[in-house]
GUKOLPA-943759 format. One record per residue (C-alpha): x, y, z; residue in one letter. Coordinates in nm, 3 decimals, always signed. Each point is the difference from the previous one (the first is absolute). Example, Ala and Ser with C-alpha at 12.3 -4.5 7.8 and 13.67 -1.06 7.14 Angstrom:
<recs>
u:+1.230; v:-0.450; w:+0.780; gufi:A
u:+0.137; v:+0.344; w:-0.066; gufi:S
</recs>
This chain:
<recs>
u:-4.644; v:+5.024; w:-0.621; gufi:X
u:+0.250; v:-0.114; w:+0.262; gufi:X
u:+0.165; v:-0.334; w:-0.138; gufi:X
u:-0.080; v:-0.274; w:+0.252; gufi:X
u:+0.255; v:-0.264; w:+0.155; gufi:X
u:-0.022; v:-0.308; w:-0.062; gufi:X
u:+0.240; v:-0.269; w:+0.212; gufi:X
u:+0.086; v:-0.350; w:-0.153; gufi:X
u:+0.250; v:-0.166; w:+0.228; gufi:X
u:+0.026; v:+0.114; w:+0.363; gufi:X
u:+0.228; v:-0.226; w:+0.146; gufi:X
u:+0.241; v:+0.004; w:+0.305; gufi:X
u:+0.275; v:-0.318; w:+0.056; gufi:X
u:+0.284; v:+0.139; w:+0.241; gufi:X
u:+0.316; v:-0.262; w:+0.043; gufi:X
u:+0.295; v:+0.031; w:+0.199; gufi:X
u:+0.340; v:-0.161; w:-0.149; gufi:X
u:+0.314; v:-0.120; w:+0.161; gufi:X
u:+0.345; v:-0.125; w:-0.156; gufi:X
u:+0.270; v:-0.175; w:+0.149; gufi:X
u:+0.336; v:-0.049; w:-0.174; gufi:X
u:+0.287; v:-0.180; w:+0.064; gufi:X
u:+0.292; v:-0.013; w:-0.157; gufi:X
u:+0.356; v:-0.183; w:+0.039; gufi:X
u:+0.303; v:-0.058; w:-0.202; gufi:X
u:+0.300; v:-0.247; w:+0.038; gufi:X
u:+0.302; v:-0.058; w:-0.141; gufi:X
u:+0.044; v:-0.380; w:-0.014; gufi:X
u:+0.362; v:-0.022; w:-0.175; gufi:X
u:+0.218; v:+0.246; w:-0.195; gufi:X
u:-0.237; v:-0.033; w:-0.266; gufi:X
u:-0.321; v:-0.090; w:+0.090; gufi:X
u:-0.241; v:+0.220; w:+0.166; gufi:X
u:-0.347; v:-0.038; w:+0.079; gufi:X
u:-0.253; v:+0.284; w:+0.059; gufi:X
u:-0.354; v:-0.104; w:+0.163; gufi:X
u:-0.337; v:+0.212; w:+0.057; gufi:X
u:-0.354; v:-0.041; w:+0.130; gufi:X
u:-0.304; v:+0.225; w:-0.024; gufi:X
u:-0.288; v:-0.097; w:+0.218; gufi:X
u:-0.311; v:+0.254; w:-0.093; gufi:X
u:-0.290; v:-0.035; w:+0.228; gufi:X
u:-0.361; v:+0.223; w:-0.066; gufi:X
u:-0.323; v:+0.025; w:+0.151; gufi:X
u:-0.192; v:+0.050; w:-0.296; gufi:X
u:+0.243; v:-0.258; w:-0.247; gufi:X
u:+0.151; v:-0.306; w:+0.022; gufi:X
u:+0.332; v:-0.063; w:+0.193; gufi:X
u:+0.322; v:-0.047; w:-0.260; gufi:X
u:+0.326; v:-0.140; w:+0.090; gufi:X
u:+0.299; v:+0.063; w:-0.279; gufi:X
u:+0.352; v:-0.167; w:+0.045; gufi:X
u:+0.257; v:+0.071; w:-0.224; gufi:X
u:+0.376; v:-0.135; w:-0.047; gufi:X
u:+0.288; v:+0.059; w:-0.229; gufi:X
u:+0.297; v:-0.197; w:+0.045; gufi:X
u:+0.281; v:+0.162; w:-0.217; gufi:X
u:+0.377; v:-0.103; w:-0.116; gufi:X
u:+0.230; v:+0.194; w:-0.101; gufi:X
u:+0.359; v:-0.106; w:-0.105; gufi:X
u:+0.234; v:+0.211; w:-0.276; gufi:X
u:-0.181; v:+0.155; w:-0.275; gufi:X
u:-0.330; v:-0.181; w:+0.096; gufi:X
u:-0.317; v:+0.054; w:+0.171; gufi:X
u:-0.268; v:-0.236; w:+0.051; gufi:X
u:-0.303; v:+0.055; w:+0.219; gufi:X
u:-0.310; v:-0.262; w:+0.070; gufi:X
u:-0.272; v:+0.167; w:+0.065; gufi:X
u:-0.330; v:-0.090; w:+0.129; gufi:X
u:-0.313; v:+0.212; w:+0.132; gufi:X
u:-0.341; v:+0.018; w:+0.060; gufi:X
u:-0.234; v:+0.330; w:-0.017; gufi:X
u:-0.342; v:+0.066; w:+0.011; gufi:X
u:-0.263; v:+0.289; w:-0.057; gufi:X
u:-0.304; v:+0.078; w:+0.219; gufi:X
u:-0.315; v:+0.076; w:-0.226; gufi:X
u:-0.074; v:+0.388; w:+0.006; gufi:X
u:-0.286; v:+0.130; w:+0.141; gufi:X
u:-0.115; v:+0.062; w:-0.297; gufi:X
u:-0.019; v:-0.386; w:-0.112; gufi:X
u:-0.163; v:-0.091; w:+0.338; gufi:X
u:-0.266; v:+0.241; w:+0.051; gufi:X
u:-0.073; v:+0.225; w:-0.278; gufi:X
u:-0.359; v:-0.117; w:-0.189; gufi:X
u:-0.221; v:+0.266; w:-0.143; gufi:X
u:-0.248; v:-0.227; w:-0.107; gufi:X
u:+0.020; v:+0.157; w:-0.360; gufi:X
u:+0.367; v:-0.082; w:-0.149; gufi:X
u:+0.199; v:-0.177; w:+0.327; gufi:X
u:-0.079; v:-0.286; w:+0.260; gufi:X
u:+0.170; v:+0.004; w:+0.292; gufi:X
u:+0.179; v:-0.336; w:+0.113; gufi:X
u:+0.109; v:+0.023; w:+0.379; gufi:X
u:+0.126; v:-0.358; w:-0.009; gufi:X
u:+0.268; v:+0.069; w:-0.233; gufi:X
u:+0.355; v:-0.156; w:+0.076; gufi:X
u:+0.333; v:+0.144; w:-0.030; gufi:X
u:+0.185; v:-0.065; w:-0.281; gufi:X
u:+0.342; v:-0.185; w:+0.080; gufi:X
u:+0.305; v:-0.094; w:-0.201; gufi:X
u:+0.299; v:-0.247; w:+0.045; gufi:X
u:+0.321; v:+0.063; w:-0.214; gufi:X
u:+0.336; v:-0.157; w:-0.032; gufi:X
u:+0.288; v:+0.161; w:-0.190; gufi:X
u:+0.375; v:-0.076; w:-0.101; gufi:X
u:+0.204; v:+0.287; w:-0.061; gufi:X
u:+0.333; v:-0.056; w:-0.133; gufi:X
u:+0.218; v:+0.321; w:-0.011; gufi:X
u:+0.364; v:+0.012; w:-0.184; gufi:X
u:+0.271; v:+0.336; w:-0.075; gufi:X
u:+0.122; v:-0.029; w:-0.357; gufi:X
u:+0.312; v:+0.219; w:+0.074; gufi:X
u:-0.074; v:+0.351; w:+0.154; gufi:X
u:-0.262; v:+0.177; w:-0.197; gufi:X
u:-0.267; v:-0.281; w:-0.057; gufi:X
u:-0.238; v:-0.263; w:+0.181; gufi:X
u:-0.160; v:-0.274; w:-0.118; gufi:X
u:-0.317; v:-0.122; w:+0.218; gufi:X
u:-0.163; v:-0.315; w:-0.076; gufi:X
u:-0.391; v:-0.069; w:+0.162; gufi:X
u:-0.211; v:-0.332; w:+0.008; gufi:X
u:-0.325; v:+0.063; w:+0.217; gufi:X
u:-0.346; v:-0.137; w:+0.043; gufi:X
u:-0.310; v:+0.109; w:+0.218; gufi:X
u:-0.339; v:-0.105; w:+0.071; gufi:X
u:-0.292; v:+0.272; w:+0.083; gufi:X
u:-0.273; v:-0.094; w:+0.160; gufi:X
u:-0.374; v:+0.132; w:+0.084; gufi:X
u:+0.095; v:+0.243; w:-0.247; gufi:X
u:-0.314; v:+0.250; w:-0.002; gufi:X
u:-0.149; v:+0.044; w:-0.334; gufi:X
u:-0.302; v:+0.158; w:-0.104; gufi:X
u:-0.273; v:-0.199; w:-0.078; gufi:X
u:-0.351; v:+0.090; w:-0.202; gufi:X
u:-0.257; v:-0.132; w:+0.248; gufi:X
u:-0.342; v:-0.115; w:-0.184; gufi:X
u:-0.188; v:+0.276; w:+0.081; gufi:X
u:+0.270; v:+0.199; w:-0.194; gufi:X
u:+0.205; v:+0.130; w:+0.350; gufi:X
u:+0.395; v:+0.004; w:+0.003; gufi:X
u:+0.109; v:-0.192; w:+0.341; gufi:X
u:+0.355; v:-0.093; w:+0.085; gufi:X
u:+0.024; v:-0.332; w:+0.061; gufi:X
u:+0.339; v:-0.247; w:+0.054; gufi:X
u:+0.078; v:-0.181; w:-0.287; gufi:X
u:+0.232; v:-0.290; w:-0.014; gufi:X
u:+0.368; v:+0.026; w:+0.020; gufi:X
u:+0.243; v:+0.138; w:-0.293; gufi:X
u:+0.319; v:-0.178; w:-0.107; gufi:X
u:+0.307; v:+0.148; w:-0.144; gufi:X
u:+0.335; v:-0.084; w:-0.080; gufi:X
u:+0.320; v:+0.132; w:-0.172; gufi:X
u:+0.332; v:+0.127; w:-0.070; gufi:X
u:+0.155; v:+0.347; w:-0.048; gufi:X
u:+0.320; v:+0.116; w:-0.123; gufi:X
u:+0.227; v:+0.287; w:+0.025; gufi:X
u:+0.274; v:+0.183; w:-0.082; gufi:X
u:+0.078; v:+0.379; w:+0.137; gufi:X
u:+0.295; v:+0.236; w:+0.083; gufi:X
u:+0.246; v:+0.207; w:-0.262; gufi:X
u:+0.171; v:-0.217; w:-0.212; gufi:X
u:+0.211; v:+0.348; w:-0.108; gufi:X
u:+0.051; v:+0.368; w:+0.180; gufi:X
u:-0.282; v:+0.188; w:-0.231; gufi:X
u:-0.252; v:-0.344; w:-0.015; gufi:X
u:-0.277; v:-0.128; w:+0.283; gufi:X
u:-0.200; v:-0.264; w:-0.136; gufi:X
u:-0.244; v:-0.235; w:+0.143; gufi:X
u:-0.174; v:-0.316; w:-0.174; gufi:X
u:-0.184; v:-0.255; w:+0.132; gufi:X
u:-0.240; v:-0.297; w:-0.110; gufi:X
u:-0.280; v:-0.179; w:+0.128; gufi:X
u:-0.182; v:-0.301; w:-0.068; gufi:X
u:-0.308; v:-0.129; w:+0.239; gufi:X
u:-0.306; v:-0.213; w:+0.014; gufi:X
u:-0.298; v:+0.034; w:+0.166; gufi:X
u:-0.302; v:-0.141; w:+0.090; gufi:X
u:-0.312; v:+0.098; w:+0.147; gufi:X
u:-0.352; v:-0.209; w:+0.051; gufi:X
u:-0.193; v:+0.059; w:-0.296; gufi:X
u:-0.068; v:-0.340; w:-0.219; gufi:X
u:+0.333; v:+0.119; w:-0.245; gufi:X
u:+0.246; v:+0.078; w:+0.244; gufi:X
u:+0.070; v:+0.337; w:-0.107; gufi:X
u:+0.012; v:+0.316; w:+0.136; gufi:X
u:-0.108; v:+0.299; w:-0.116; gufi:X
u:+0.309; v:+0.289; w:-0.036; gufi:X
u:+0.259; v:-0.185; w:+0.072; gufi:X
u:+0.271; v:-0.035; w:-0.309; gufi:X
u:+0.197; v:-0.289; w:-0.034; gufi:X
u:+0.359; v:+0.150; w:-0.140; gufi:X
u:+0.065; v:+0.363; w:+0.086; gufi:X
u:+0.346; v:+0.185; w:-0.048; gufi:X
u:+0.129; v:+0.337; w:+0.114; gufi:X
u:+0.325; v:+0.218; w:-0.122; gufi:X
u:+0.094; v:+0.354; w:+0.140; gufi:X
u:+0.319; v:+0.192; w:-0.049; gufi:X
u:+0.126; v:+0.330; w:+0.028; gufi:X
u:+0.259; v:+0.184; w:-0.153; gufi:X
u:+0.174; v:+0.372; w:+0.037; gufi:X
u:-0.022; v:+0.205; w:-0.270; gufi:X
u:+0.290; v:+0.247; w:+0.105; gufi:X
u:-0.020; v:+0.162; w:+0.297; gufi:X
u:-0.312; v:+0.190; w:+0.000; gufi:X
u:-0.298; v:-0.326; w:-0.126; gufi:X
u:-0.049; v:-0.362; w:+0.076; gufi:X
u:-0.161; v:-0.231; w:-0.254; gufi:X
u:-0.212; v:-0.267; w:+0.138; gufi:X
u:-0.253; v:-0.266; w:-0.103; gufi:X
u:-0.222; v:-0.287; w:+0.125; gufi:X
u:-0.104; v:-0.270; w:-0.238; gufi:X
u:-0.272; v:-0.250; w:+0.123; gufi:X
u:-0.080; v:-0.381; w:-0.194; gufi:X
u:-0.353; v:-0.140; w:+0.114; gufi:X
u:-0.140; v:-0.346; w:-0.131; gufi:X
u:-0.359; v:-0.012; w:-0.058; gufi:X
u:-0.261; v:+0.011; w:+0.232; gufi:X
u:-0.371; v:-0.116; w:+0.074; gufi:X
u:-0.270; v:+0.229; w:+0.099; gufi:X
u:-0.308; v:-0.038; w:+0.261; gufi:X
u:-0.206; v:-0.084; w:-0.306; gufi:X
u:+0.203; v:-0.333; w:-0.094; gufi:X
u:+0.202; v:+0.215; w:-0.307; gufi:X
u:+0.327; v:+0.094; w:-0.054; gufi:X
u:+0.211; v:+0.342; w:-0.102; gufi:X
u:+0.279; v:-0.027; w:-0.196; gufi:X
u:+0.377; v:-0.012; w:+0.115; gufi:X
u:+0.173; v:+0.354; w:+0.035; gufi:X
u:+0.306; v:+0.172; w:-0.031; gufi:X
u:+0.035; v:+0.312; w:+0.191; gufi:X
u:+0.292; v:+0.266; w:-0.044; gufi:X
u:+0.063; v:+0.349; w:+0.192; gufi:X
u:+0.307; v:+0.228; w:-0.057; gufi:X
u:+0.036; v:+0.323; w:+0.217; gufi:X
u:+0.254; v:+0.289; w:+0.031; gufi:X
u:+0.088; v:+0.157; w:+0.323; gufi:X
u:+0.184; v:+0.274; w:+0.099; gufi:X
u:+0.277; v:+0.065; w:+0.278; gufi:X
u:+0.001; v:+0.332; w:+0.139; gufi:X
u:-0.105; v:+0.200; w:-0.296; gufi:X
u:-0.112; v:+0.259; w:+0.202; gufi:X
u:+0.081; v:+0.064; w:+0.356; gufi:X
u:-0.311; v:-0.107; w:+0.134; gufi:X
u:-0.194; v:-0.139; w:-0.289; gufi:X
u:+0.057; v:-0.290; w:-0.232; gufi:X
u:-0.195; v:-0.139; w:-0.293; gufi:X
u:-0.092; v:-0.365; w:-0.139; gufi:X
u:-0.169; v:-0.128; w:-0.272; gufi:X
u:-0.067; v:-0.334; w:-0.224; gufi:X
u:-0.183; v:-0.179; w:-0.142; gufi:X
u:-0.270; v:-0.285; w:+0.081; gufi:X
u:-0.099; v:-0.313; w:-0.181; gufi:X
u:+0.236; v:+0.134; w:-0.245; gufi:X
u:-0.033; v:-0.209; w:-0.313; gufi:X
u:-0.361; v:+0.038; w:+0.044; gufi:X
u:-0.179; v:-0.312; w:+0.069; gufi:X
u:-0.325; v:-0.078; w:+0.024; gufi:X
u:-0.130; v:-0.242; w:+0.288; gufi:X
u:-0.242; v:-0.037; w:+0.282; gufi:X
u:+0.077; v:-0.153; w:+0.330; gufi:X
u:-0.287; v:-0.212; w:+0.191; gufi:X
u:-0.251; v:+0.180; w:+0.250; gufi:X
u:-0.154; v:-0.138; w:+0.315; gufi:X
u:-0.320; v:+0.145; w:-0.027; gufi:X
u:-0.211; v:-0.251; w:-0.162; gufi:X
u:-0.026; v:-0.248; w:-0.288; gufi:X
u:-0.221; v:+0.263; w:-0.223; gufi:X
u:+0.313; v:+0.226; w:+0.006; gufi:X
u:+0.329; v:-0.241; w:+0.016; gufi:X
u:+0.220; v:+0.239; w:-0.141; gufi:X
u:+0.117; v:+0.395; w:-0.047; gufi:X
u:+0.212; v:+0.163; w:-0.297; gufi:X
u:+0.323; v:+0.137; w:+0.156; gufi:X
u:+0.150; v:+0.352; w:-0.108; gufi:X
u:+0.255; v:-0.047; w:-0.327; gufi:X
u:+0.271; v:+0.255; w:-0.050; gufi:X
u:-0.005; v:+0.291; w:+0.290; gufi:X
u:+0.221; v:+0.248; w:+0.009; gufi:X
u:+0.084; v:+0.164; w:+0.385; gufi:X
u:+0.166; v:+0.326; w:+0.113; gufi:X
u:+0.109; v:+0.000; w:+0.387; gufi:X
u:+0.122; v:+0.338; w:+0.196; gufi:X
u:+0.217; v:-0.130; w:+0.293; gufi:X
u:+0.028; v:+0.212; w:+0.319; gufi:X
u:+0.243; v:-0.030; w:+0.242; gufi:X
u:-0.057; v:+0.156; w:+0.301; gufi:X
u:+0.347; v:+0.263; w:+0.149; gufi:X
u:+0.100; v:-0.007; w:+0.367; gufi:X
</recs>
C-alpha cells in the first residue's frame, strides 16, 4: 500500500522589502560629538517602519560618556502571520511588528593602563511584543501583547591588573515589568553577576574560568526556581603539538542542582539543567 499525501497548509504570501539608511556624524567641539541614523523599511506584504537613532558622546581625559538613544523593530515571520493547520496553530495575518525604544548612559573611565571601568544606566520599552496565546478552541496564535518595561544598571571592571592576570567582573541589577496583573516577568532575574579570568600556567597551558551569580526567577506557570551559582574552570594548551592542541574543564563544577524557566507552556514551567560535566576538546589548526 502506497502511503497517501495528505496537505494541511498550502499557502503562498510573496513581499518585496526595501531599506533606506542614513547616517551622519559631527563633531560639535573638541569633545563633543554627535552620531545620527535613520532606517526607513517599507514592504508590500508588512507594515512600513521608520527607526532613528542618536548618540551624542563626550570624551575628555580618562573619560567616556555616550547618550544613547534608539528605536528598533521586528516584522512578524511568516510563520506568525500565516501558518494555521487547523489542528495545533492559527494563523493571525494581522499581526503587528514588535517595536522597542531604549535610552542608555554609558560612562567609560582608564584606571591606569591595564584596566577599564564601564558604568551603564538604561531603560527600554517593547511593544506589540508577539506572544503565544492558547485560543479557546485549544489553537496557539501569536498575538501582540502589551508593552514590556525594563530598567537598570550594570557594572564593570576588565583589563590585566598584572603581566600573567586578565580578569573581568561585572554586576547587574534591573527591573522589569510586563502586563500581566503582578508586574512580573517571567525569566528575567533581578541581580546577576559574572567573573572570568585567565591565567598562564608556564609556557605550554592557560588556566581559565567563568563564574556566573543569577537571582531567582519566575516561570510561565506563576513559580519560581531557586537562585544559582554557576562555576567553569578549563585548561588549554599553546602549541603542544604543531598542529594540534588540547582543552579541557570542567562545567557546573561544584555541582549544583537547578532548573531554569521554559517557554513552552504553564504545564511544563521548568527543565533540570546538567550538574557536573566533564569536556575533552581536540583543537585543529589548519597549516599554510
Amino acid at each position: 500500500m502506497s502511503p497517501v499525501p495528505v496537505t494541511y497548509l498550502n499557502t503562498s504570501n510573496p513581499d518585496r522589502s526595501l531599506a533606506l539608511i542614513f547616517q551622519d556624524e559631527k563633531k560639535l567641539s573638541k569633545r563633543w560629538k554627535l552620531d545620527l541614523g535613520l532606517r526607513i523599511d517599507k514592504s508590500h506584504l508588512r507594515e512600513d517602519h521608520i527607526s532613528p537613532r542618536a548618540a551624542l558622546i563626550y570624551q575628555r581625559s580618562a573619560w567616556t560618556t555616550k547618550f544613547l538613544y534608539g528605536r528598533s523593530f521586528r516584522n512578524p515571520s511568516s510563520f506568525q502571520l500565516f501558518y494555521g493547520d487547523g489542528l495545533g496553530s492559527a494563523a493571525n495575518p494581522n499581526a503587528r511588528p514588535e517595536w522597542a525604544d531604549t535610552v542608555e548612559i554609558d560612562a567609560e573611565r582608564k584606571l591606569g593602563r591595564r584596566m577599564n571601568l564601564q558604568a551603564s544606566a538604561y531603560g527600554y520599552e517593547l511593544h506589540d511584543y508577539l506572544l503565544g496565546v492558547y485560543l479557546p478552541d485549544g489553537l496557539l496564535q501569536y498575538q501582540n501583547t502589551p508593552k514590556i518595561q525594563a530598567k537598570g544598571v550594570e557594572l564593570e571592571i576588565n583589563g590585566r591588573p598584572t603581566d600573567w592576570l586578565e580578569m573581568t567582573a561585572s554586576y547587574a541589577v534591573q527591573r522589569t515589568r510586563d502586563y500581566n496583573a503582578d508586574g512580573v516577568l517571567e525569566n528575567s532575574p533581578d541581580y546577576m553577576a559574572k567573573l572570568r579570568f585567565a591565567i598562564p600556567l608556564g609556557r605550554k597551558v592557560d588556566f581559565s574560568s567563568g563564574m556566573l551569580y543569577e537571582s531567582t526567577r519566575r516561570t510561565l506557570a506563576g513559580t519560581w526556581v531557586t537562585p544559582v551559582y554557576l562555576a567553569d574552570f578549563t585548561l588549554t594548551s599553546k602549541h603542544l603539538l604543531r598542529n594540534f592542541d588540547v582543552r579541557l574543564g570542567i562545567r557546573n563544577a561544584f555541582n549544583r542542582n537547578y532548573s531554569d524557566p521554559i517557554a513552552l507552556n504553564p504545564i511544563v514551567p521548568s527543565m533540570p539543567q546538567p550538574g557536573r560535566t566533564f569536556f575533552v576538546e581536540l583543537i585543529a589548526h589548519a597549516t599554510r
